[in-house]
mmCIF file as Biopython writes it, N, C-alpha, C and O atoms, coordinates in Angstrom:
data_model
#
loop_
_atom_site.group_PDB
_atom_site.id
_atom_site.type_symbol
_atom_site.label_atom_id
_atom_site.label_alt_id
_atom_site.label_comp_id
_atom_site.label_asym_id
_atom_site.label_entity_id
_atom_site.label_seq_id
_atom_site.pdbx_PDB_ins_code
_atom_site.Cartn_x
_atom_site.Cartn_y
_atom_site.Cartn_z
_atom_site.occupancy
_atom_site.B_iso_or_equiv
_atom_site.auth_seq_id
_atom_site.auth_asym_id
_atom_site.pdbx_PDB_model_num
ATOM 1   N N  . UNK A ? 1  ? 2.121   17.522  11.584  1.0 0.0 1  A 1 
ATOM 2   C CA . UNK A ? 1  ? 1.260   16.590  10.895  1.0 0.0 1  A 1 
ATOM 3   C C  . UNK A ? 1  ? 0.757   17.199  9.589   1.0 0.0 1  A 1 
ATOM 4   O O  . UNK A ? 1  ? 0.708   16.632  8.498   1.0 0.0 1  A 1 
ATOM 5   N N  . UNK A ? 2  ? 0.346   18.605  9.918   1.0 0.0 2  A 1 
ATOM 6   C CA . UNK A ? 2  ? 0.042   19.061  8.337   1.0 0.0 2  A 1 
ATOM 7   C C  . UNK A ? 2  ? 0.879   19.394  7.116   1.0 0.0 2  A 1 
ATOM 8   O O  . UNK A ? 2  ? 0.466   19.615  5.977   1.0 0.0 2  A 1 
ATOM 9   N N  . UNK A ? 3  ? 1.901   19.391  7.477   1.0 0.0 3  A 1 
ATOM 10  C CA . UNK A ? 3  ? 3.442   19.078  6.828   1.0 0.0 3  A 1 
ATOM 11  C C  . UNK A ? 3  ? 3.734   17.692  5.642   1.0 0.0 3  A 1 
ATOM 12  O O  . UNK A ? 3  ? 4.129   17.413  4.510   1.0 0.0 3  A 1 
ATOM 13  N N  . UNK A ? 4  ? 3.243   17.197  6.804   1.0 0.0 4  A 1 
ATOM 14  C CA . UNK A ? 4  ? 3.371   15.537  6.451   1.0 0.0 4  A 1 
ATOM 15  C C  . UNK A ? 4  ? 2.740   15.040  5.211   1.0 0.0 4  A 1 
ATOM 16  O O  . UNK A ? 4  ? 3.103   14.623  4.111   1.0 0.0 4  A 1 
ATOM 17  N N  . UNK A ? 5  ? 1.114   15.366  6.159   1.0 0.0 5  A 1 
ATOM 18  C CA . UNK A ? 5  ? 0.193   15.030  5.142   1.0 0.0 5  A 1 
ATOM 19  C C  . UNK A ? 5  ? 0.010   15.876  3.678   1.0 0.0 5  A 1 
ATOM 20  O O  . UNK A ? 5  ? -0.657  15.396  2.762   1.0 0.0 5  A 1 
ATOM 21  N N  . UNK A ? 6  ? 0.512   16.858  3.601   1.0 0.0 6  A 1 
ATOM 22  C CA . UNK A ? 6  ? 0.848   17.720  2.480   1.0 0.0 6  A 1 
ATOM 23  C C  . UNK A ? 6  ? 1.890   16.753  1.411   1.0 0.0 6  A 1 
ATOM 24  O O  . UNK A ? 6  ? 1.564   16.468  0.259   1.0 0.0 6  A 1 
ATOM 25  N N  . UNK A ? 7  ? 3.113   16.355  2.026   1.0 0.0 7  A 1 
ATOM 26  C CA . UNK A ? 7  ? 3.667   15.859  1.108   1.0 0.0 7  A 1 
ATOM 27  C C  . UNK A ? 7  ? 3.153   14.033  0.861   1.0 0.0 7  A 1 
ATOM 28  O O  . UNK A ? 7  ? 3.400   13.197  -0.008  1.0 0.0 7  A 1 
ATOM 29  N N  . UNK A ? 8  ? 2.590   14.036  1.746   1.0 0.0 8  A 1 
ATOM 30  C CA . UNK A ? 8  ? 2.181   12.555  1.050   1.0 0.0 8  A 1 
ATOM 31  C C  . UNK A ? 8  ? 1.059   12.782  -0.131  1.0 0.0 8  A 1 
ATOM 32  O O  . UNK A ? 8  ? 0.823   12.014  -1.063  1.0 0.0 8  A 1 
ATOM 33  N N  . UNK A ? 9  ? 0.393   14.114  0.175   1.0 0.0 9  A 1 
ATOM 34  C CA . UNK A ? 9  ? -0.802  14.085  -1.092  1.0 0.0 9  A 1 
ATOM 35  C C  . UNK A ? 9  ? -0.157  14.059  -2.034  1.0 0.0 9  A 1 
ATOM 36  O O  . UNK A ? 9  ? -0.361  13.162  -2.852  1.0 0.0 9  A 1 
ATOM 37  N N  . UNK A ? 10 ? 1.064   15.235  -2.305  1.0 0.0 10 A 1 
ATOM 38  C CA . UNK A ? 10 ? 1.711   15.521  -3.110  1.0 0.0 10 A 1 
ATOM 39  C C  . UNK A ? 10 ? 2.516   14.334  -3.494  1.0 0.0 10 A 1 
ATOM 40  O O  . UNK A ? 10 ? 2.405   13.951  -4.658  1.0 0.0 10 A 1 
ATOM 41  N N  . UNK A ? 11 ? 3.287   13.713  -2.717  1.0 0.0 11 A 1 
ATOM 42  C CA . UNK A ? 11 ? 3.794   12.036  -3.974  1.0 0.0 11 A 1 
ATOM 43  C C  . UNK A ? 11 ? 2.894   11.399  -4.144  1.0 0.0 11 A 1 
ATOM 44  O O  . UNK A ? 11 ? 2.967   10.961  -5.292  1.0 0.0 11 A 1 
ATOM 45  N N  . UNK A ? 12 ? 1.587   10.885  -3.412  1.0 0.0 12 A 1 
ATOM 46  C CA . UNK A ? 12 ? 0.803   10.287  -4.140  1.0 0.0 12 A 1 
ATOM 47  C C  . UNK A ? 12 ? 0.434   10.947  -5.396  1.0 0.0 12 A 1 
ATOM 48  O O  . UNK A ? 12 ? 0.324   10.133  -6.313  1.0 0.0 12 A 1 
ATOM 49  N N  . UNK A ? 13 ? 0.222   12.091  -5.710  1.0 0.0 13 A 1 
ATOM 50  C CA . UNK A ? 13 ? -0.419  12.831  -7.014  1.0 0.0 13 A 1 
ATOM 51  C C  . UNK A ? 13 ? 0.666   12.481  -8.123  1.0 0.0 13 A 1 
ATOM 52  O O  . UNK A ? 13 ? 0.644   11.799  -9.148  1.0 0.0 13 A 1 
ATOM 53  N N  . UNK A ? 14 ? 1.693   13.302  -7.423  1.0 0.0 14 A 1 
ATOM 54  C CA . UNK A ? 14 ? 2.774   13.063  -8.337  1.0 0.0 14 A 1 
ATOM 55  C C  . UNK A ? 14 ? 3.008   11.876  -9.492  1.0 0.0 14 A 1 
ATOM 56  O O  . UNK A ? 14 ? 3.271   12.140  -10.665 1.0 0.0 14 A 1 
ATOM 57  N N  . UNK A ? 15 ? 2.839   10.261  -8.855  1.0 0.0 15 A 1 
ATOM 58  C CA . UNK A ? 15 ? 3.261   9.067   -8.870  1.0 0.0 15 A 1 
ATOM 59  C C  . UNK A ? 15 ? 1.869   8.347   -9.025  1.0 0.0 15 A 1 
ATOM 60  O O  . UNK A ? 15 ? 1.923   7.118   -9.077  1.0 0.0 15 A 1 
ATOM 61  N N  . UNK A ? 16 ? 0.238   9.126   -9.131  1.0 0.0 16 A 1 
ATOM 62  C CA . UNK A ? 16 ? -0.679  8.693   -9.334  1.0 0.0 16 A 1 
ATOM 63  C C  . UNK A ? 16 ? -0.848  7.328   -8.467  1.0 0.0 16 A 1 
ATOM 64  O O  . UNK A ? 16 ? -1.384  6.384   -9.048  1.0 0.0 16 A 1 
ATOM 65  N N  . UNK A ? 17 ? -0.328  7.111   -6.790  1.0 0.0 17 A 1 
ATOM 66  C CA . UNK A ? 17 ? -0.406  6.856   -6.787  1.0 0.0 17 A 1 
ATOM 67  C C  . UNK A ? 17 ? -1.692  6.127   -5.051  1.0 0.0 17 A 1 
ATOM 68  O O  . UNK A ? 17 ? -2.381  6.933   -4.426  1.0 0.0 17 A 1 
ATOM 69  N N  . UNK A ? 18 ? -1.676  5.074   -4.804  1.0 0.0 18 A 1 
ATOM 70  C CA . UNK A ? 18 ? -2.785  4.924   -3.812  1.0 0.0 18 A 1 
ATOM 71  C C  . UNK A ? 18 ? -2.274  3.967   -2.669  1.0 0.0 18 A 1 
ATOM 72  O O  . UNK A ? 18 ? -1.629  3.095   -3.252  1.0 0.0 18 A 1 
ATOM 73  N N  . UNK A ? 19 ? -2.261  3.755   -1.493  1.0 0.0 19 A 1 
ATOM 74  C CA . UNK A ? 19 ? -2.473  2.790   -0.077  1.0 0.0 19 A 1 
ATOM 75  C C  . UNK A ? 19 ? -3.332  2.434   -0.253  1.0 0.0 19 A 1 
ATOM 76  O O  . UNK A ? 19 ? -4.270  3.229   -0.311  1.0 0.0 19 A 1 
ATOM 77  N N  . UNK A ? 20 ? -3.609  0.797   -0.481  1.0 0.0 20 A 1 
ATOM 78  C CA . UNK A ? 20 ? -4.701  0.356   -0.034  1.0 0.0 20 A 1 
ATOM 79  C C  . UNK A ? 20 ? -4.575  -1.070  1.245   1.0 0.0 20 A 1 
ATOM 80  O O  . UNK A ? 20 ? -3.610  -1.790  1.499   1.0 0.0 20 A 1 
ATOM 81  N N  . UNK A ? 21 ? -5.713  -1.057  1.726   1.0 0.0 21 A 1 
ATOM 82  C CA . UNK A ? 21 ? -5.415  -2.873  2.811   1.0 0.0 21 A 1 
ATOM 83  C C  . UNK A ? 21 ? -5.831  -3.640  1.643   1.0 0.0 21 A 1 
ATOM 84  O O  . UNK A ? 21 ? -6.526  -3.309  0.683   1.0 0.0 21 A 1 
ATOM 85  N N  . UNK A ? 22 ? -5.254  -4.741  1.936   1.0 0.0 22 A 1 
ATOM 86  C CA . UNK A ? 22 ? -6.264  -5.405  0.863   1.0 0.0 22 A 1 
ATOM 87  C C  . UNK A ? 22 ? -5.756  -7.222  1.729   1.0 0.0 22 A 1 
ATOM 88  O O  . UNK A ? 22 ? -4.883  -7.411  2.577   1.0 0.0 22 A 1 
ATOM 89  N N  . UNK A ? 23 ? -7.021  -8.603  0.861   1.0 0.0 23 A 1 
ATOM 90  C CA . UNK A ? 23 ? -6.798  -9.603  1.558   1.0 0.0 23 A 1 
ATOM 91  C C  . UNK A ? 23 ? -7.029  -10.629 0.450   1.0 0.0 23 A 1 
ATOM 92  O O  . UNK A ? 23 ? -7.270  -10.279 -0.706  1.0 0.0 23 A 1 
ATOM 93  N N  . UNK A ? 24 ? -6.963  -11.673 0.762   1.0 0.0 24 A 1 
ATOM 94  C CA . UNK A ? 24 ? -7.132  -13.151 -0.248  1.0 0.0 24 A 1 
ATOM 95  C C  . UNK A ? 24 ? -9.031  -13.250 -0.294  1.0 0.0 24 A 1 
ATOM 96  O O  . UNK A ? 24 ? -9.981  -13.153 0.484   1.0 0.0 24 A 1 
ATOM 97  N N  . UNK A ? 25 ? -8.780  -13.487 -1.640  1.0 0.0 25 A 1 
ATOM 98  C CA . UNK A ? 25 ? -10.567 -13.350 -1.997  1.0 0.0 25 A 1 
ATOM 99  C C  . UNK A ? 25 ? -11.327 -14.501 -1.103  1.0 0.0 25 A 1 
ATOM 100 O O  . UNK A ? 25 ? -12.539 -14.410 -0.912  1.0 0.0 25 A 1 
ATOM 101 N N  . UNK A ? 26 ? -10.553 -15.596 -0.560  1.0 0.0 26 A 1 
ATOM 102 C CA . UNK A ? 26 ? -11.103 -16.471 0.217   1.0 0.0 26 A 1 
ATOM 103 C C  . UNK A ? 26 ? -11.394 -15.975 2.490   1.0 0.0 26 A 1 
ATOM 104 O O  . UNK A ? 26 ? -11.565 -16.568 3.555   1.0 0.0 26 A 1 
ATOM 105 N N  . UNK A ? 27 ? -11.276 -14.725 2.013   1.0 0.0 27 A 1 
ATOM 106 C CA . UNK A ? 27 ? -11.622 -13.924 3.478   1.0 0.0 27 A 1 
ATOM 107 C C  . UNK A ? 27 ? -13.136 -14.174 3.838   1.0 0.0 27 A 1 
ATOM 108 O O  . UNK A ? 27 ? -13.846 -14.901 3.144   1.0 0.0 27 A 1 
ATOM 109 N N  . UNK A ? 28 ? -13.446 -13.725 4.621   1.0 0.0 28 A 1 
ATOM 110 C CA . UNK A ? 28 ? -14.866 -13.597 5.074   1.0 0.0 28 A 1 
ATOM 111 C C  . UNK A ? 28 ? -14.710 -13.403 6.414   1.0 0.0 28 A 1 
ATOM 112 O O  . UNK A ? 28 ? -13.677 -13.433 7.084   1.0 0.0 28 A 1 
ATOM 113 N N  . UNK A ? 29 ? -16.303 -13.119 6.870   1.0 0.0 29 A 1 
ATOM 114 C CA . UNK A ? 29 ? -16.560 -13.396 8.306   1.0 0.0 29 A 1 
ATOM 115 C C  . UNK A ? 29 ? -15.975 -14.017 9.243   1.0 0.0 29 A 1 
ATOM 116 O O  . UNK A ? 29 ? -16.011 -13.708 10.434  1.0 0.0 29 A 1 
ATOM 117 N N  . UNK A ? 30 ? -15.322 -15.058 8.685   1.0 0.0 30 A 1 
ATOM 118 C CA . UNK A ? 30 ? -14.787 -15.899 9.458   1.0 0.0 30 A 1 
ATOM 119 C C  . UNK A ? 30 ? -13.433 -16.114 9.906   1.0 0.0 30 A 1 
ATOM 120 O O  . UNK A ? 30 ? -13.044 -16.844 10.818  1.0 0.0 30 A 1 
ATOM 121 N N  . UNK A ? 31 ? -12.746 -15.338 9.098   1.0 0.0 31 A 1 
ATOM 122 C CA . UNK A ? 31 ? -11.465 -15.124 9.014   1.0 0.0 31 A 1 
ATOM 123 C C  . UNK A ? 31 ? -10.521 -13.995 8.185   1.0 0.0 31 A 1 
ATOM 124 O O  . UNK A ? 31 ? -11.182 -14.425 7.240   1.0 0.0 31 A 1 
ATOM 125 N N  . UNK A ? 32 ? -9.676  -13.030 7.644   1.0 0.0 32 A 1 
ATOM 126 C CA . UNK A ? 32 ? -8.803  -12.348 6.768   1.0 0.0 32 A 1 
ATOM 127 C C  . UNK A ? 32 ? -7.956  -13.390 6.977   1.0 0.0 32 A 1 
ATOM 128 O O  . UNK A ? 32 ? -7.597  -14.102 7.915   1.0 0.0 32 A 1 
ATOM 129 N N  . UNK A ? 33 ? -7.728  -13.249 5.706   1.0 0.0 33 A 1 
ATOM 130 C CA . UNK A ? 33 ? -6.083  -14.894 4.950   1.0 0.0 33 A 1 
ATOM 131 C C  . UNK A ? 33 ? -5.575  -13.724 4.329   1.0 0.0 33 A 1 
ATOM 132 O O  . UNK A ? 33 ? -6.405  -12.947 3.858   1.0 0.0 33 A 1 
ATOM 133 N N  . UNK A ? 34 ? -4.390  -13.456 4.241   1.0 0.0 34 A 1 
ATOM 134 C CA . UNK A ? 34 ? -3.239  -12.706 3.181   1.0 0.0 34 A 1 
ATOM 135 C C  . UNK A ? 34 ? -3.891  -11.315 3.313   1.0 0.0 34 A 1 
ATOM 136 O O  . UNK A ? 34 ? -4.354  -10.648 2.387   1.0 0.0 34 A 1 
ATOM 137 N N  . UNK A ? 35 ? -3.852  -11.023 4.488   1.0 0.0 35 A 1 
ATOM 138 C CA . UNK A ? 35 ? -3.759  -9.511  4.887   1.0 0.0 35 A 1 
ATOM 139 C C  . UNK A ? 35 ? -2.795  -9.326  4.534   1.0 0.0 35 A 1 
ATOM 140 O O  . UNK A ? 35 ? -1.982  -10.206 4.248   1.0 0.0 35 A 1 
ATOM 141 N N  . UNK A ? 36 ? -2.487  -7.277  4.399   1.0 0.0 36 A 1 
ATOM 142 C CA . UNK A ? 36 ? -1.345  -6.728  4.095   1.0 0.0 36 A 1 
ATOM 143 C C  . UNK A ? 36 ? -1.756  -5.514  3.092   1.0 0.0 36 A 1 
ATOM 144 O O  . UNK A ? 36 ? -2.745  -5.436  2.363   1.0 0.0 36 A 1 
ATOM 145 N N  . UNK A ? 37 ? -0.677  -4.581  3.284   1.0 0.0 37 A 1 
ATOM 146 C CA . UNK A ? 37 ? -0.944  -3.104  2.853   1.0 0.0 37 A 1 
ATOM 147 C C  . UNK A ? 37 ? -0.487  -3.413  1.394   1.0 0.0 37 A 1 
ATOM 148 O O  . UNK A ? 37 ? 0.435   -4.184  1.126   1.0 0.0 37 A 1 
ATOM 149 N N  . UNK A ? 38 ? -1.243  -2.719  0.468   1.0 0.0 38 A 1 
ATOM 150 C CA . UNK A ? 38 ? -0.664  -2.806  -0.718  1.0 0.0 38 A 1 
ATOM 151 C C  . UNK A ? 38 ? -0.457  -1.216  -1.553  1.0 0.0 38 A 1 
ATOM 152 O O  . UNK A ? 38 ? -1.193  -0.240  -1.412  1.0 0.0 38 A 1 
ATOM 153 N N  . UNK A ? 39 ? 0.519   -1.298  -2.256  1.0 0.0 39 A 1 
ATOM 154 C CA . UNK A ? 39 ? 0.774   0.070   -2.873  1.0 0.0 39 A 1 
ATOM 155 C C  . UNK A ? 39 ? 0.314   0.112   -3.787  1.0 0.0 39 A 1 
ATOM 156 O O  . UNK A ? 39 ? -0.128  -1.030  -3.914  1.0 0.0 39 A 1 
ATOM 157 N N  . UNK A ? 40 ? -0.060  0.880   -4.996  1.0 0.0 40 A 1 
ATOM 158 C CA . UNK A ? 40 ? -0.093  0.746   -6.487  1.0 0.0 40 A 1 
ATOM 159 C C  . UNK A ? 40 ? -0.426  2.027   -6.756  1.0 0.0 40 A 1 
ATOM 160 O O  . UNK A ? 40 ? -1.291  2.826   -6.398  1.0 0.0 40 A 1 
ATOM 161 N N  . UNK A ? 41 ? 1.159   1.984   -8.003  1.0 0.0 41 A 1 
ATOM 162 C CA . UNK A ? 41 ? 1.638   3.088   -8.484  1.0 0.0 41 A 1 
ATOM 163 C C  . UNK A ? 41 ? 1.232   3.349   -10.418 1.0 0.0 41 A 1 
ATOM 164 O O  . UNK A ? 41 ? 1.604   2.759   -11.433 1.0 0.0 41 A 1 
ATOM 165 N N  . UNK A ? 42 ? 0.295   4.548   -10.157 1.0 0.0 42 A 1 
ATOM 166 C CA . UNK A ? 42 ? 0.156   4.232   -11.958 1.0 0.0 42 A 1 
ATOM 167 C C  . UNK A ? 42 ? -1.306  4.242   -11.835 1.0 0.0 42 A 1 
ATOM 168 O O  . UNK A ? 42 ? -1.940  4.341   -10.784 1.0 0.0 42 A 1 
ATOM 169 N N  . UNK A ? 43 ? -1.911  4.094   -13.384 1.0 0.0 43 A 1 
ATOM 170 C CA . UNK A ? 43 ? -3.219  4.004   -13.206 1.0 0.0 43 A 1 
ATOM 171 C C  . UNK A ? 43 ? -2.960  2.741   -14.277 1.0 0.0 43 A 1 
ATOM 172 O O  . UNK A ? 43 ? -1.927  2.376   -14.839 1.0 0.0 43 A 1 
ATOM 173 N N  . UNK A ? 44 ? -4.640  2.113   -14.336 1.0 0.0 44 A 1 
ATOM 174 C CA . UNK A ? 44 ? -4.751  1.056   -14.830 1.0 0.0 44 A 1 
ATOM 175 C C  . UNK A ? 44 ? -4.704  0.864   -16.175 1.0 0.0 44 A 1 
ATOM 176 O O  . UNK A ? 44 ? -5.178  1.950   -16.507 1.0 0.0 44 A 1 
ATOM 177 N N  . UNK A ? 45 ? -4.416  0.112   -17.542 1.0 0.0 45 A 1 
ATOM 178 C CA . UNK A ? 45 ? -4.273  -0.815  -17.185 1.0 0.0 45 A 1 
ATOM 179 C C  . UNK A ? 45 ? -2.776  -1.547  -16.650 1.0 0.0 45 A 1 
ATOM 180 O O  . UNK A ? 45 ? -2.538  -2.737  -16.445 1.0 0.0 45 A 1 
ATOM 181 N N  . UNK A ? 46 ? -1.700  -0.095  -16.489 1.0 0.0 46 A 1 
ATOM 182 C CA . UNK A ? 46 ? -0.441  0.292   -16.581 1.0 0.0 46 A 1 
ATOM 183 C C  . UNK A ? 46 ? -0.027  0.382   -14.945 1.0 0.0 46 A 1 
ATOM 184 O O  . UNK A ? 46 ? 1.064   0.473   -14.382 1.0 0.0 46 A 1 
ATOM 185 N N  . UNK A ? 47 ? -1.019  0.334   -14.593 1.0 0.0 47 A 1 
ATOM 186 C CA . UNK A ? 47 ? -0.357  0.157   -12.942 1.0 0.0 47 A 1 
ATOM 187 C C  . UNK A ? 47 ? 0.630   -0.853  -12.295 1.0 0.0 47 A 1 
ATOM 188 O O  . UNK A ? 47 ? 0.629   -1.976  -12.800 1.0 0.0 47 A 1 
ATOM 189 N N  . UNK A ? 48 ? 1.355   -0.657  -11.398 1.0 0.0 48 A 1 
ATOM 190 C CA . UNK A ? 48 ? 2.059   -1.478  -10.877 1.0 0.0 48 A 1 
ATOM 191 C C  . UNK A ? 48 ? 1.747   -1.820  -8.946  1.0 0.0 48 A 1 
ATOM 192 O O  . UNK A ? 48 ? 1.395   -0.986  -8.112  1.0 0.0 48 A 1 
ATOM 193 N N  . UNK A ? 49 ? 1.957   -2.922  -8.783  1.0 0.0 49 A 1 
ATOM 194 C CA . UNK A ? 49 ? 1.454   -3.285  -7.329  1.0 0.0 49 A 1 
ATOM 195 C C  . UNK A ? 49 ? 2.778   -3.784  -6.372  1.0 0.0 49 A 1 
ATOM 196 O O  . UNK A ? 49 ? 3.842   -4.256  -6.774  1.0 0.0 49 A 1 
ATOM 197 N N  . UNK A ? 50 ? 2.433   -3.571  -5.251  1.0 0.0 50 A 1 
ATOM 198 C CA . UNK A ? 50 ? 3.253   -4.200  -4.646  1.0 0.0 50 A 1 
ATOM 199 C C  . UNK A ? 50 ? 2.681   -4.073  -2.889  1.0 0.0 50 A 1 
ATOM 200 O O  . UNK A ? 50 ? 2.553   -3.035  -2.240  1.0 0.0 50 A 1 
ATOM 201 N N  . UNK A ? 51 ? 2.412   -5.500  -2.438  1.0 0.0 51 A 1 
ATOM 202 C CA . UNK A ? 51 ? 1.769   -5.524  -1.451  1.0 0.0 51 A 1 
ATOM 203 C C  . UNK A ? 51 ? 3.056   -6.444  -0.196  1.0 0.0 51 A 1 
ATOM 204 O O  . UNK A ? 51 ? 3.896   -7.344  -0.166  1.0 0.0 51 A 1 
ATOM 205 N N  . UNK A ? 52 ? 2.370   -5.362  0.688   1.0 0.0 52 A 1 
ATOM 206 C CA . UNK A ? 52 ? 3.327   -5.509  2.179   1.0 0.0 52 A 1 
ATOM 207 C C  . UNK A ? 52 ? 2.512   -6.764  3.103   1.0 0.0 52 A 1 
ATOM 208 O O  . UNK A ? 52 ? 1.677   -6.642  4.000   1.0 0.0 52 A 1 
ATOM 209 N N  . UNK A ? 53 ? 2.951   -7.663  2.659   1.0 0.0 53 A 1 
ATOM 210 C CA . UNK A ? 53 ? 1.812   -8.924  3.128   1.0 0.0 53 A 1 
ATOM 211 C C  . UNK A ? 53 ? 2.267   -9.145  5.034   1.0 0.0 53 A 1 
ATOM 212 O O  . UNK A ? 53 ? 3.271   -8.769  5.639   1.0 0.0 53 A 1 
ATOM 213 N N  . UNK A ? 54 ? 1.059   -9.885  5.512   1.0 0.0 54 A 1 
ATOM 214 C CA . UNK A ? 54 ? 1.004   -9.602  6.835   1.0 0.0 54 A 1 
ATOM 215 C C  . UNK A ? 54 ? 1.331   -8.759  7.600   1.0 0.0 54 A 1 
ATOM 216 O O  . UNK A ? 54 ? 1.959   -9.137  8.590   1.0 0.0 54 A 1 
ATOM 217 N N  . UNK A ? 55 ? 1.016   -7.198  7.431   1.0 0.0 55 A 1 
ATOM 218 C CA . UNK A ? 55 ? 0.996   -6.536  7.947   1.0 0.0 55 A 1 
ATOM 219 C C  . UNK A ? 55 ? -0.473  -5.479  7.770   1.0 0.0 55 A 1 
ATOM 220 O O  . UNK A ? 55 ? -1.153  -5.533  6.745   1.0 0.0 55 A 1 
ATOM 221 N N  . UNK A ? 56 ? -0.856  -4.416  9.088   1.0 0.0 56 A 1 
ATOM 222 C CA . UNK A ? 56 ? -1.756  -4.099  9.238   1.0 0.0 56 A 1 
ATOM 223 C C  . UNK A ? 56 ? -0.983  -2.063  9.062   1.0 0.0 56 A 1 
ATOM 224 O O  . UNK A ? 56 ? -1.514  -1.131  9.667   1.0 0.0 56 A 1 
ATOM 225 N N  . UNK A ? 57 ? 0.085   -1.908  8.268   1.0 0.0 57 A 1 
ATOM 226 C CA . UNK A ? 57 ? 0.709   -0.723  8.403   1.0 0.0 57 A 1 
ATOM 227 C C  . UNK A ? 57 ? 1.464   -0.842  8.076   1.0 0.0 57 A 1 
ATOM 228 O O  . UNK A ? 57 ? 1.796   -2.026  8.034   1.0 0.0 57 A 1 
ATOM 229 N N  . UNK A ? 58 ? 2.779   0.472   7.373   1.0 0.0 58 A 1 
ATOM 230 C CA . UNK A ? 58 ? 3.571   0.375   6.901   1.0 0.0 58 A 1 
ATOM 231 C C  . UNK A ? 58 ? 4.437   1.589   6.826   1.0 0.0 58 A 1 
ATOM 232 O O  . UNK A ? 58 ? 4.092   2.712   6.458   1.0 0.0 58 A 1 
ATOM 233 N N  . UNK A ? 59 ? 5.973   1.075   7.355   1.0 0.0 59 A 1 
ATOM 234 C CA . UNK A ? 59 ? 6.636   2.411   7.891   1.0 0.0 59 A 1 
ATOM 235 C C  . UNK A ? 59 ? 7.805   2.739   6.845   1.0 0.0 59 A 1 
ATOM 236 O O  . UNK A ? 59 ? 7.708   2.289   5.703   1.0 0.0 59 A 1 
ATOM 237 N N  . UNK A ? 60 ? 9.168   3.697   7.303   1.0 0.0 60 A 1 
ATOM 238 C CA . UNK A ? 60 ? 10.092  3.548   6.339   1.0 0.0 60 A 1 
ATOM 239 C C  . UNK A ? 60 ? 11.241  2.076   6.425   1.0 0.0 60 A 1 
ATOM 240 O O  . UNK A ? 60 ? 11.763  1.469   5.491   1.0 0.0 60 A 1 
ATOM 241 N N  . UNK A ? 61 ? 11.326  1.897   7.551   1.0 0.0 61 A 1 
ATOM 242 C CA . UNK A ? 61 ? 11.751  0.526   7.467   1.0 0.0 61 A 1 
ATOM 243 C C  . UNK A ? 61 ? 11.127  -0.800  6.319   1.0 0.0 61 A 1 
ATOM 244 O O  . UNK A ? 61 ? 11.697  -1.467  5.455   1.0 0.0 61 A 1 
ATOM 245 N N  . UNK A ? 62 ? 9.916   -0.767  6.745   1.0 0.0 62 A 1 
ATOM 246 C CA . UNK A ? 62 ? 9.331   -2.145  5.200   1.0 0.0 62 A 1 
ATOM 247 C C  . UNK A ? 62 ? 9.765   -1.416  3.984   1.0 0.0 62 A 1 
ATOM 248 O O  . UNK A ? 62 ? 10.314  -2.191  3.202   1.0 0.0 62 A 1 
ATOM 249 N N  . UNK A ? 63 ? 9.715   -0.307  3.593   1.0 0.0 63 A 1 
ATOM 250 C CA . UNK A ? 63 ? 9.937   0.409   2.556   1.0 0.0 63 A 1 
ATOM 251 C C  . UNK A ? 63 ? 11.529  -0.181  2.266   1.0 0.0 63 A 1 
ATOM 252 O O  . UNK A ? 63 ? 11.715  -1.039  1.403   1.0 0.0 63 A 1 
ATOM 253 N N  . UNK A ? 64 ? 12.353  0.233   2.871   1.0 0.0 64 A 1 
ATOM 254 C CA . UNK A ? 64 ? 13.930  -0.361  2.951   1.0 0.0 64 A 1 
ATOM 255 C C  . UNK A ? 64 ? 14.304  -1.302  2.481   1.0 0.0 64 A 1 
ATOM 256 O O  . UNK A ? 64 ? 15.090  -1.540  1.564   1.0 0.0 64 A 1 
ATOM 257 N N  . UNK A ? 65 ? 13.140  -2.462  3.776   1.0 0.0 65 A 1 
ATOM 258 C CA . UNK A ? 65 ? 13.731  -4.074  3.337   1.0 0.0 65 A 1 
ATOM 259 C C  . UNK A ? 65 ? 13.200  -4.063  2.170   1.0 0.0 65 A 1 
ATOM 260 O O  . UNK A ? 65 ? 13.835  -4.855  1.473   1.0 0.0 65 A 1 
ATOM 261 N N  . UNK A ? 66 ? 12.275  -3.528  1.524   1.0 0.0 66 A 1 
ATOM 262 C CA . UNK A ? 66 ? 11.801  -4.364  0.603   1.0 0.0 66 A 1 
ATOM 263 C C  . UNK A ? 66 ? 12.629  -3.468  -1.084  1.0 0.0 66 A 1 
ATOM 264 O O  . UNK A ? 66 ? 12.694  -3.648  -2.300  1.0 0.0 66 A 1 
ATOM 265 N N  . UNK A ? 67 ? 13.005  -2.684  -0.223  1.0 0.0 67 A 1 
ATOM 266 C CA . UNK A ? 67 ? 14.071  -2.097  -1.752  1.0 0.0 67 A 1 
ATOM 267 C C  . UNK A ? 67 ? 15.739  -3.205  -1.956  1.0 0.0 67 A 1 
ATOM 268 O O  . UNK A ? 67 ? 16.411  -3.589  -2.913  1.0 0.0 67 A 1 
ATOM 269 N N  . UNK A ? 68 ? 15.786  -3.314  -0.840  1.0 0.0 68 A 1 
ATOM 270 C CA . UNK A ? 68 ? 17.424  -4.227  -0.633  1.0 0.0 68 A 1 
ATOM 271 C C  . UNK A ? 68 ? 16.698  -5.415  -1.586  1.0 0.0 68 A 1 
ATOM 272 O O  . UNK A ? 68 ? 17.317  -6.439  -1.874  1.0 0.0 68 A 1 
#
């Protein structure tokens, strides 16, 4: 695990970049609408996004499909 987490600091640094959850501004208490992990690579105002919608995690497989 400390392996791991070593190189993820290290491409995130690398690639400036961050994991975040994120949801549709119409969420609340009452509900999350357009859950899903989002990436973003870069800093602002030059950043780039790309969010893994309905999902609560994200492995090398979503990574895959979403390169094909």
């Amino acid at each position: 695990m400390e392996e791991f987490l070593k190189e993820l600091q290290a491409l995130l640094e690398k690639h400036k970049a961050s994991i975040n959850f994120d949801c549709e501004d119409s969420s609340d208490t009452h509900g999350i609408y357009g859950a899903g992990i989002e990436v973003t690579v870069g800093l602002w105002p030059d950043e780039k996004r790309y969010k893994f919608k309905y999902t609560w995690g994200i492995d090398a497989l979503d990574v895959k499909r979403r390169n094909k």
